[in-house]
Each structure stands twice: as structure tokens, then as C-alpha cells.
LUMBA-871514 format. One record per residue: residue number from 1; residue in three letters; x, y, z of N, C-alpha, C in turn. Coordinates in Angstrom, 1 decimal, decimal comma. Example, Ala and Ser with C-alpha at 12.3 -4.5 7.8 and 13.67 -1.06 7.14 Angstrom:
<nodes>
NODE   pos   code      n.X      n.Y      n.Z     ca.X     ca.Y     ca.Z      c.X      c.Y      c.Z
NODE     1    ALA     13,2     -5,7      7,8     12,3     -4,5      7,8     13,2     -3,3      7,8
NODE     2    SER     12,8     -2,2      7,1     13,7     -1,1      7,1     12,9      0,0      7,9
</nodes>
This chain:
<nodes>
NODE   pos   code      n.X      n.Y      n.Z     ca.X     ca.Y     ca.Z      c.X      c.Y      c.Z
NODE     1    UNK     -8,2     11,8      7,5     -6,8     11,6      7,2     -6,5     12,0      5,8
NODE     2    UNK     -5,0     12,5      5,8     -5,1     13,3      4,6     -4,0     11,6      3,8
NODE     3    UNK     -4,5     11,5      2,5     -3,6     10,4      1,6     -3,3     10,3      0,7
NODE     4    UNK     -2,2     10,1      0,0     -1,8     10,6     -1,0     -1,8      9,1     -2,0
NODE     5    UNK     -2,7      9,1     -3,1     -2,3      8,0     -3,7     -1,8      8,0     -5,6
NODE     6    UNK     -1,2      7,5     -5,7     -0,7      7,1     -7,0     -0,5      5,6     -7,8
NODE     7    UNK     -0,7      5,6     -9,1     -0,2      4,4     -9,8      0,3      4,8    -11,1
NODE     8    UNK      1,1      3,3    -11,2      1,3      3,7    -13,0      0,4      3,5    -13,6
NODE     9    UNK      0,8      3,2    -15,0     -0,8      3,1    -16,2     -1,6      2,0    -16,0
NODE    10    UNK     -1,0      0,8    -15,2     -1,3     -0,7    -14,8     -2,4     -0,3    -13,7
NODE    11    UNK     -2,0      0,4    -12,3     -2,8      0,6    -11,1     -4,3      1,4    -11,9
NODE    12    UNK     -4,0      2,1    -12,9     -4,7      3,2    -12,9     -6,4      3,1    -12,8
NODE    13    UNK     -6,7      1,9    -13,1     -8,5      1,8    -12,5     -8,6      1,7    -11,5
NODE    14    UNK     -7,7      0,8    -10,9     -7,3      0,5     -9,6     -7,7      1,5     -8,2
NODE    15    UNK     -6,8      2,5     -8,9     -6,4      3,7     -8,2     -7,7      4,7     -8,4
NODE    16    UNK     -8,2      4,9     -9,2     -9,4      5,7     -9,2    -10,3      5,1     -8,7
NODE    17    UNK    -10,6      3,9     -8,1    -11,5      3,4     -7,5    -11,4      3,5     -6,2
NODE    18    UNK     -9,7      3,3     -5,5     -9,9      3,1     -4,4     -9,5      5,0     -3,8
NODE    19    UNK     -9,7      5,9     -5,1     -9,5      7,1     -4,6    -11,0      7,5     -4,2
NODE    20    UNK    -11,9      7,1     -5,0    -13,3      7,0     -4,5    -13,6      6,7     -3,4
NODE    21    UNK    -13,1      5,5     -3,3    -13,4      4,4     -1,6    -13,3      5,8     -0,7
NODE    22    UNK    -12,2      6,5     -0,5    -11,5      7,2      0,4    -11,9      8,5      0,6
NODE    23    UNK    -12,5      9,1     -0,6    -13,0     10,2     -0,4    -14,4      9,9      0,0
NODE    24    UNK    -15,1      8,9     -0,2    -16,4      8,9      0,5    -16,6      8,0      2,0
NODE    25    UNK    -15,1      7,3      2,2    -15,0      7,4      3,8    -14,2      8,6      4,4
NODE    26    UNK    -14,8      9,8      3,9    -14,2     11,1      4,4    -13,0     11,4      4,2
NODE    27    UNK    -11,8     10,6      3,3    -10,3     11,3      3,7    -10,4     12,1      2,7
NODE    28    UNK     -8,9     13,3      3,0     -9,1     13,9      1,9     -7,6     12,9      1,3
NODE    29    UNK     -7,9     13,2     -0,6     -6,8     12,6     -1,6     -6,2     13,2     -1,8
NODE    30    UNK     -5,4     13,0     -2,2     -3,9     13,6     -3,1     -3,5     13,3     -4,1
NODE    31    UNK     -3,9     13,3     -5,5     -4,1     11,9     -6,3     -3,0     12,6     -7,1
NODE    32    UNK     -1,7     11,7     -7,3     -0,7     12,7     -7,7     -0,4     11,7     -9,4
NODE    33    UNK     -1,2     10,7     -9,5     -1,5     10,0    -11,1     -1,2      8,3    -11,1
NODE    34    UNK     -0,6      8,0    -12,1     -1,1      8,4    -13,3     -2,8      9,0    -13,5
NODE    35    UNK     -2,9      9,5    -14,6     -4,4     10,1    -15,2     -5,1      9,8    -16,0
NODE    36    UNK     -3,9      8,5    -16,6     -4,9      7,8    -18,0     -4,3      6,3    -17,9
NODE    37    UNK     -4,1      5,6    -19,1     -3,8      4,3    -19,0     -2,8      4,3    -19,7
NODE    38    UNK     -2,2      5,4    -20,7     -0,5      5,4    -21,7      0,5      5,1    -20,6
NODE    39    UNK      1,2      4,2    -21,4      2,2      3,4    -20,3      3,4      4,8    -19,6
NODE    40    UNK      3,6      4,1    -18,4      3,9      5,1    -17,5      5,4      4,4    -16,8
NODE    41    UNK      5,6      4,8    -15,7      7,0      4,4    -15,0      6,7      4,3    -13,8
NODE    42    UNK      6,2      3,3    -12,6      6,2      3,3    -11,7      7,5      4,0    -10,8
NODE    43    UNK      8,2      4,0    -11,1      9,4      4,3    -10,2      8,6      6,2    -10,2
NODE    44    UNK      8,3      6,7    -11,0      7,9      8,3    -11,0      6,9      8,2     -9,6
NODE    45    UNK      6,0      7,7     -9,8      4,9      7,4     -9,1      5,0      7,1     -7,2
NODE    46    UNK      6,0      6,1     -7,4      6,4      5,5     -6,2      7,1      6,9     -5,3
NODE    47    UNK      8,2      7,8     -6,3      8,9      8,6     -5,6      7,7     10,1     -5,5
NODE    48    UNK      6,8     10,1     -6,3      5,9     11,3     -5,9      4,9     10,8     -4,4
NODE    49    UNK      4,7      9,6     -4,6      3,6      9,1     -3,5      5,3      9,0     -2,3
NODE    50    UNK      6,1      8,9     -2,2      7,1      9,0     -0,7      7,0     10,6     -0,5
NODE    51    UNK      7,6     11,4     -1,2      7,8     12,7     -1,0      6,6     13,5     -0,2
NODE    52    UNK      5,3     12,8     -1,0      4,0     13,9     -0,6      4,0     13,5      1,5
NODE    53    UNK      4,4     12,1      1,5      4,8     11,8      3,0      5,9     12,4      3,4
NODE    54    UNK      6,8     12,0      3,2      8,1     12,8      3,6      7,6     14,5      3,6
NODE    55    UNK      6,9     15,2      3,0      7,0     16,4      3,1      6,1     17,5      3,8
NODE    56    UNK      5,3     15,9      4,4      4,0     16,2      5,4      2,9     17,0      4,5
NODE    57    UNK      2,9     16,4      3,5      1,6     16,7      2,9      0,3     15,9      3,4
NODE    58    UNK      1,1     15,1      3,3     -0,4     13,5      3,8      0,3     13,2      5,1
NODE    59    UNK     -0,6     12,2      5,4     -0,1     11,0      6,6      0,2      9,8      6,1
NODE    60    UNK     -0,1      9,3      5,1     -0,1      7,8      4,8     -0,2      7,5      3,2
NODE    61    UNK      0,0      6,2      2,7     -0,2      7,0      1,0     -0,4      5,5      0,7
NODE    62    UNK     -1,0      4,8     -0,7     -1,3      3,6     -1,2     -0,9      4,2     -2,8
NODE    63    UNK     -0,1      3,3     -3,3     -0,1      2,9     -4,8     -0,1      1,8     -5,4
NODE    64    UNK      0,0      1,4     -6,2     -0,5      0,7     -7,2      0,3      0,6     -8,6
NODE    65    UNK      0,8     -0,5     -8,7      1,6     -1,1    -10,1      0,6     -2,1    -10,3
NODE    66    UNK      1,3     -2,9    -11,7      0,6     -4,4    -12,3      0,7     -5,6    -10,7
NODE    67    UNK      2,0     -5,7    -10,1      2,2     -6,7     -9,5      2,1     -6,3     -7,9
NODE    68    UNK      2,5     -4,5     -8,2      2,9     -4,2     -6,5      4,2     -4,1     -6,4
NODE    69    UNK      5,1     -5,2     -7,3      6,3     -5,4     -6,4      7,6     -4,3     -6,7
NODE    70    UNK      7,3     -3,8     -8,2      8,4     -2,9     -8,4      7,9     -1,2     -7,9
NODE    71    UNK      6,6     -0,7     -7,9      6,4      0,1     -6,6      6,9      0,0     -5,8
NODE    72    UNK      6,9     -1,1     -4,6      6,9     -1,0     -3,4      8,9     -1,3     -3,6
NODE    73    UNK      9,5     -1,6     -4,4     10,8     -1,7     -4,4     10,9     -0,5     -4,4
NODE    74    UNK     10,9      0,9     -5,5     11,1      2,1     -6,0     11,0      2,7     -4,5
NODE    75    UNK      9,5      2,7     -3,7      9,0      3,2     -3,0     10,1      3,1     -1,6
NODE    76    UNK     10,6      1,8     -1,3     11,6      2,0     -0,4     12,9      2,2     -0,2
NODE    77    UNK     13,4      2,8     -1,6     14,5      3,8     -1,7     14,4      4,8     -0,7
NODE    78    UNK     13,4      5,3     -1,2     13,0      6,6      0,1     13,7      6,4      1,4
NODE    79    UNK     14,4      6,9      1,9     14,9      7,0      3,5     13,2      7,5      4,4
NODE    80    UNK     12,9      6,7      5,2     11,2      6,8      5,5     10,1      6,9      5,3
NODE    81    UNK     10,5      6,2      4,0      9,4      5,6      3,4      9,1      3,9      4,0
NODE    82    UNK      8,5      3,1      4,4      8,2      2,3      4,8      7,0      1,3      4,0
NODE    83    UNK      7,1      1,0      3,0      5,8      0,3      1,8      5,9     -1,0      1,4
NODE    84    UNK      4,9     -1,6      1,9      4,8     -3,2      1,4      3,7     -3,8      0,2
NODE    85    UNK      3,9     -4,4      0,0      3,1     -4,9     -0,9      1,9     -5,9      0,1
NODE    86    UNK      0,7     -5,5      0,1     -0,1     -6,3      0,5     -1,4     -6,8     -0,2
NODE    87    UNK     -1,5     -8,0     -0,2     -2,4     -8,8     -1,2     -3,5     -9,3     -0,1
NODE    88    UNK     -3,6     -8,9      1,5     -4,0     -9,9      3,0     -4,1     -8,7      3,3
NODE    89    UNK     -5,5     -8,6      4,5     -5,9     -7,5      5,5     -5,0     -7,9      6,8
NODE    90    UNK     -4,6     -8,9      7,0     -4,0     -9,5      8,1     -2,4     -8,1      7,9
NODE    91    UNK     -1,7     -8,2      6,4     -0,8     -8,0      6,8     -0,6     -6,3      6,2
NODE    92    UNK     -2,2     -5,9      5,8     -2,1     -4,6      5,9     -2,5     -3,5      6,9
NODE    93    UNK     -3,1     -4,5      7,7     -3,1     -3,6      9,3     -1,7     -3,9     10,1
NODE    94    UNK     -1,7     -5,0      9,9      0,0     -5,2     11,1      1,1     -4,8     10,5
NODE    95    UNK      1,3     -4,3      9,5      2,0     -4,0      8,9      2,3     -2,4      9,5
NODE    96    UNK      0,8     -1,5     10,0      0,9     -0,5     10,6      1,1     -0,6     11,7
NODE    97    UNK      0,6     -1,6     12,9      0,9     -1,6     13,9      2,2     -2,1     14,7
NODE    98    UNK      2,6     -3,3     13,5      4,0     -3,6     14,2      4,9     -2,6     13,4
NODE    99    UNK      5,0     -2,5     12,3      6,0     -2,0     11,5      5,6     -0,2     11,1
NODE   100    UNK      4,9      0,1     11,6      4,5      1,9     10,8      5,0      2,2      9,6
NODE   101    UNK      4,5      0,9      8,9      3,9      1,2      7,1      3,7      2,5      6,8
NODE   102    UNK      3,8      2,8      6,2      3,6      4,3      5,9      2,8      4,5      4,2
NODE   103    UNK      3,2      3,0      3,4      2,7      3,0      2,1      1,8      1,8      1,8
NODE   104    UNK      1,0      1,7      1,6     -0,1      0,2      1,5      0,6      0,1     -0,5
NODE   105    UNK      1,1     -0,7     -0,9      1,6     -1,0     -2,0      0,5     -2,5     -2,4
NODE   106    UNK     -0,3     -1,8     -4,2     -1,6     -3,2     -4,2     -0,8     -3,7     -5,3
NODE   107    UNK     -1,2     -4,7     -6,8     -0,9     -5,1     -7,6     -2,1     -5,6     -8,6
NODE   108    UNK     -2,6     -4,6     -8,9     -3,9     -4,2     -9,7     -4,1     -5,3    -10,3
NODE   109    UNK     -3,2     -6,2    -11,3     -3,4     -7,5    -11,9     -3,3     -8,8    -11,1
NODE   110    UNK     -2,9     -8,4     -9,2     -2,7     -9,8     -8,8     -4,8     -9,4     -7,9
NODE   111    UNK     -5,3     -8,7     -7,4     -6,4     -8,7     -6,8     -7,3     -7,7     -7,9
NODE   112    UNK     -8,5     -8,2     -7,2     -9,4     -7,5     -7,6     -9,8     -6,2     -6,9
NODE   113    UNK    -10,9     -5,5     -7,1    -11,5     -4,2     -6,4    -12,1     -4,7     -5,3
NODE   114    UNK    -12,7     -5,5     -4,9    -13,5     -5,7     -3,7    -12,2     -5,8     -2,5
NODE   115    UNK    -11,6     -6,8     -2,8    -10,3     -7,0     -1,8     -9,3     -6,0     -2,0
NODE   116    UNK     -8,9     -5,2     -2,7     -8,2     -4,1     -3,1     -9,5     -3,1     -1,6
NODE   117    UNK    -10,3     -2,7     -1,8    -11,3     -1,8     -0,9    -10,5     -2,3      0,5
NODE   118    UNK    -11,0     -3,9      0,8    -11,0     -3,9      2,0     -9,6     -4,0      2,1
NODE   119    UNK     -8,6     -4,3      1,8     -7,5     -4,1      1,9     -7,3     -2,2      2,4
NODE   120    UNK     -7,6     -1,5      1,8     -7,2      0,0      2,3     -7,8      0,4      3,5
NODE   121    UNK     -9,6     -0,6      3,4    -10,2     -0,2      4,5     -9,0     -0,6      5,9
NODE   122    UNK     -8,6     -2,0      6,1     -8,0     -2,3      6,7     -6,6     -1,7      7,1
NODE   123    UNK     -5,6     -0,7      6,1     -4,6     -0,3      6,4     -4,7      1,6      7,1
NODE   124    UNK     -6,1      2,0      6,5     -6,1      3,3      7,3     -6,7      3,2      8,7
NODE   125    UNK     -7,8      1,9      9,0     -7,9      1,6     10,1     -6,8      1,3     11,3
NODE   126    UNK     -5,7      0,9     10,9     -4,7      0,7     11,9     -4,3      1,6     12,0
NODE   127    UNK     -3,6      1,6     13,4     -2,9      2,5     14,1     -1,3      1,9     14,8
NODE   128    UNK     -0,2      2,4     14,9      0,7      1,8     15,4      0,7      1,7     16,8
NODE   129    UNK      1,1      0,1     16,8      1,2      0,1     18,6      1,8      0,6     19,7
NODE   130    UNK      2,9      1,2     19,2      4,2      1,8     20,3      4,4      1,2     21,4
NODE   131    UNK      4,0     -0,4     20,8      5,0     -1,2     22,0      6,2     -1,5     22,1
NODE   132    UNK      7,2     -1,4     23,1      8,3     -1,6     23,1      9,7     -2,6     22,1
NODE   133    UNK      8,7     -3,7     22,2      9,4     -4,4     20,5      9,5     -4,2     19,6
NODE   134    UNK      8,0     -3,3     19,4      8,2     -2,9     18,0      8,6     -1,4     17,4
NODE   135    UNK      8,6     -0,8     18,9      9,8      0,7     18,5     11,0      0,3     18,5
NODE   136    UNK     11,3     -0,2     19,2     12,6     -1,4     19,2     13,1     -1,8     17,4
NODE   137    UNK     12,3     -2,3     17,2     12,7     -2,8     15,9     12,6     -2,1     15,2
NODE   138    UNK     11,7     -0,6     15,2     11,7      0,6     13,9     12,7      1,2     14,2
NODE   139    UNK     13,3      1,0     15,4     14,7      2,4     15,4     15,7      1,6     15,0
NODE   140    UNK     15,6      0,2     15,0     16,7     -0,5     14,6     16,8     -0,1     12,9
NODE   141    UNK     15,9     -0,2     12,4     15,1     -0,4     10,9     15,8      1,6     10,5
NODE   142    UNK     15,3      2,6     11,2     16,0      3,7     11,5     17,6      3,8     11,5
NODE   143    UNK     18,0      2,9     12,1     19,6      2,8     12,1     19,9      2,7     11,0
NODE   144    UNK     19,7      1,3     10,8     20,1      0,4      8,8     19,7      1,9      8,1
NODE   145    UNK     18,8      3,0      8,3     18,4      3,9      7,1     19,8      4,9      7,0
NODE   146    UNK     20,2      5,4      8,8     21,2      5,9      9,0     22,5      5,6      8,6
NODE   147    UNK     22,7      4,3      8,7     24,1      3,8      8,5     24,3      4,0      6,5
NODE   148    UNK     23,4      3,8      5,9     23,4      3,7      4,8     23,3      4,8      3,8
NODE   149    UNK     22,9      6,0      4,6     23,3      7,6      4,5     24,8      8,1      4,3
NODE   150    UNK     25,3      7,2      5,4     26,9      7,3      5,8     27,9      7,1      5,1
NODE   151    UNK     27,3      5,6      4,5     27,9      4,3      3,6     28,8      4,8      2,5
</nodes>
């Protein structure tokens, strides 16, 4: 799977660790930064890691701020972008399967590396279910994107 990951200066060990995880479970990376630890702007980050999805570069993408949460806010400006913050493997697989997550969003200062791993392990593992409720509910989630195009 191709993945595109990013953080600010906060994710940034974060991020090069779990860009390691990924390239030695075979995916290819995208690592579009930060590249050091000088303070940075998550919002930059958030909108290069949507785009490289939106533009079909990758399939799927994970970033990384201090908390997660102003990432994954930035990150769903994006019109399909779909990014949560997940701290639980519970809600970074179902997150793909009911909802087609598209961005695994961590918070480098709320977890550590080991659960940060199995956290990714768990969100490229899933697959979306294309059951009827829950396409149901992304075209609805699709609508709200459309209506607010309009707005």
C-alpha cells in the first residue's frame, strides 16, 4: 500500500518511527515532513498529508501532532478527507471499516511508540465493509461535504 505520512515538529520522532514500521511491513512512504524538530504548523502538514490522498498519490495517510487533535481538525477541512484521532486499535480499524478513514491522526505526547505501531498496524489492516449502513452513512457524510460546497 502506497502511504503518505506527515507531522509537525511535535509528531516528528513519532513519525519517523512509524515511517520505519511501514516501510519494513512492505508499504511504500511518502514522508512529506516535518524533517527536524524546529517548530512547525500542523495545519501545513495536515493539508500536504490530505492532498497526497486526494491526488491519488497514496491510498491512505497517518499524521501526527503533540495531541492529534489540531491535525485531525486541519485535516478535515479537506472535502474527503476523512481523519480521526485515534489513541485505541478498536477505533482505528473501525474507523476504516465503518467510516472509510482515510487519515489515522496519533498525538505523539498522548501515546507512546509501541501503541503508536500497533495502532497503524491495526488501521492499514482494515478494510471497509461496504455494508449497507455504513455506505448509507458515508454518502450521507458525502452529502453534508456537498451541501457545504454550495453554502
Amino acid at each position: 500500500m502506497k502511504i503518505v505520512i506527515g507531522s509537525d515538529h511535535a509528531g516528528f520522532q513519532l513519525k519517523e518511527a512509524m515511517g520505519t514500521l511501514l516501510r519494513g511491513l512492505g508499504h511504500e512512504v511518502l514522508d512529506i515532513g516535518a524533517f527536524n524538530e524546529q517548530p512547525s504548523d500542523y495545519p501545513d502538514f495536515a493539508e500536504a498529508v490530505g492532498k497526497a490522498i486526494l491526488d491519488g498519490r497514496v491510498e491512505r495517510g497517518v499524521l501526527i501532532c503533540g495531541s492529534g487533535v489540531g491535525a485531525s481538525v486541519a485535516a478535515n477541512k479537506l472535502i474527503g478527507i476523512r481523519a480521526a484521532v485515534c489513541h485505541d486499535t478498536y477505533s482505528a480499524h473501525q474507523g476504516v471499516e465503518h467510516d472509510e478513514m482515510n487519515v489515522l491522526v496519533m498525538g505523539s505526547r498522548v501515546i507512546g511508540e509501541k501503541l503508536a505501531e500497533d495502532l497503524v498496524k491495526a488501521y492499514i489492516a482494515a478494510v471497509f465493509s461496504n455494508e449497507a449502513r455504513h455506505v448509507r452513512r458515508l454518502n450521507k457524510v458525502r452529502a453534508l461535504e456537498q451541501h457545504m460546497l454550495k453554502s
